[in-house]
C-alpha positions in Angstrom: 48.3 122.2 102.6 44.5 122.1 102.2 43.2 119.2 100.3 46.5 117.0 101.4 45.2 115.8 104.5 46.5 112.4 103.7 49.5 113.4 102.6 50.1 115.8 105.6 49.6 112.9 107.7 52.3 111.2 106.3 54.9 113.9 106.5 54.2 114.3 110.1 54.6 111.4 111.0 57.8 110.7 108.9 58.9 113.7 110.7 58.6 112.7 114.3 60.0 108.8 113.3 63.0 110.4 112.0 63.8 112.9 114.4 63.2 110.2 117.0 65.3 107.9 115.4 68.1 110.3 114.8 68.7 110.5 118.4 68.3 106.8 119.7 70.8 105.6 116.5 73.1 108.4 116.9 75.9 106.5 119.1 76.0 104.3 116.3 77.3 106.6 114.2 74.1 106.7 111.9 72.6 110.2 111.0 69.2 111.0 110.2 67.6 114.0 108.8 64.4 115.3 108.0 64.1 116.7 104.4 61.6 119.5 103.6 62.9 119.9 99.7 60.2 123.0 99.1 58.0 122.7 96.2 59.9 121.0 93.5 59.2 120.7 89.8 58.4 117.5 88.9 56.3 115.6 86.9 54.2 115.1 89.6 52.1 118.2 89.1 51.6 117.4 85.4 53.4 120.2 84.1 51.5 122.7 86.3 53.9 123.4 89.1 53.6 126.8 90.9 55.9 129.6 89.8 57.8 129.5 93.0 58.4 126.1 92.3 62.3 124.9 92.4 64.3 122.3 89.9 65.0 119.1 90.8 68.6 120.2 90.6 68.3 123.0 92.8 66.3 120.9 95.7 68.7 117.7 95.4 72.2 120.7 96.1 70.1 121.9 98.8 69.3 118.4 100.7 72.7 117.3 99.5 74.3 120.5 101.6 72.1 120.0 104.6 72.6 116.5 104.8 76.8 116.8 104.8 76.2 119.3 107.6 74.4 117.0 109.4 71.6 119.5 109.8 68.4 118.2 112.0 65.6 119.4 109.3 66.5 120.7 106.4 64.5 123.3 104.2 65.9 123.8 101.2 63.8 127.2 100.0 64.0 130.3 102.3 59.8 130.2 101.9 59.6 126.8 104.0 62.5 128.0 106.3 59.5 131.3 106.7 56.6 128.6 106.8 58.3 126.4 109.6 58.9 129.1 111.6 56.1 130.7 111.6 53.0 128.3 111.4 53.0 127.5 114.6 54.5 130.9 116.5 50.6 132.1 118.3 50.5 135.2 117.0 50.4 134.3 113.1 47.6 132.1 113.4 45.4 134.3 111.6 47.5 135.3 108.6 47.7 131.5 108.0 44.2 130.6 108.5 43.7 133.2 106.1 46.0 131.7 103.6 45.2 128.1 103.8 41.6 128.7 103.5 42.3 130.8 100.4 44.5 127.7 98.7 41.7 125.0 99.8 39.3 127.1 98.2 41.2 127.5 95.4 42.4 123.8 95.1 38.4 122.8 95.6 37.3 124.9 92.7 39.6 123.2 90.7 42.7 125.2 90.0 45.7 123.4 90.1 49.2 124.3 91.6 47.6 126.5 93.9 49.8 127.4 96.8 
């Protein structure tokens, strides 16, 4: 997301050290998985989180379901399963531009929970 490029950083990284470790510790019986809990309710956005956004509850059943399938990456919301398909497939690049620019311009002006 716009504005995150810090925290986008992070994830990415975090991503690739998990899924890398997932397959060098697998033989030993250890299981890794990414987590991609979707935009959660918590008191992190200062009681301003975005309509779409999921309980705590709701998040922790989904990661907790993933995780006893021994799923790769799990995405809990059907939004960021959408998202993770599709930000990168070539064709889509300009609906996504599109969209990101609107929620950086929106998170520059000031409005908070902007997704």
């Amino acid at each position: 997301m716009p504005i995150q490029s810090m925290y986008s950083a992070t994830k990415a990284a975090l991503n690739g050290l998990t899924l890398s470790l997932r397959s060098e510790l697998w033989d030993e019986n250890i299981c890794l998985s990414t987590v991609i809990p979707g935009t959660t309710a918590t008191p992190m956005w200062e009681g301003m989180a975005p309509a779409n956004a999921i309980t705590a509850e709701e998040s922790a059943r989904g990661i907790l379901q993933g995780i006893a399938e021994n799923e790769r990456i799990v995405i809990v919301t059907d939004e960021d399963r959408d998202g993770a398909t599709n930000c990168f497939r070539p064709g889509g690049g300009p609906s996504w531009d599109e969209y990101l620019l609107g929620v950086a311009r929106k998170r520059k002006s000031g409005i908070k929970g902007a997704l």
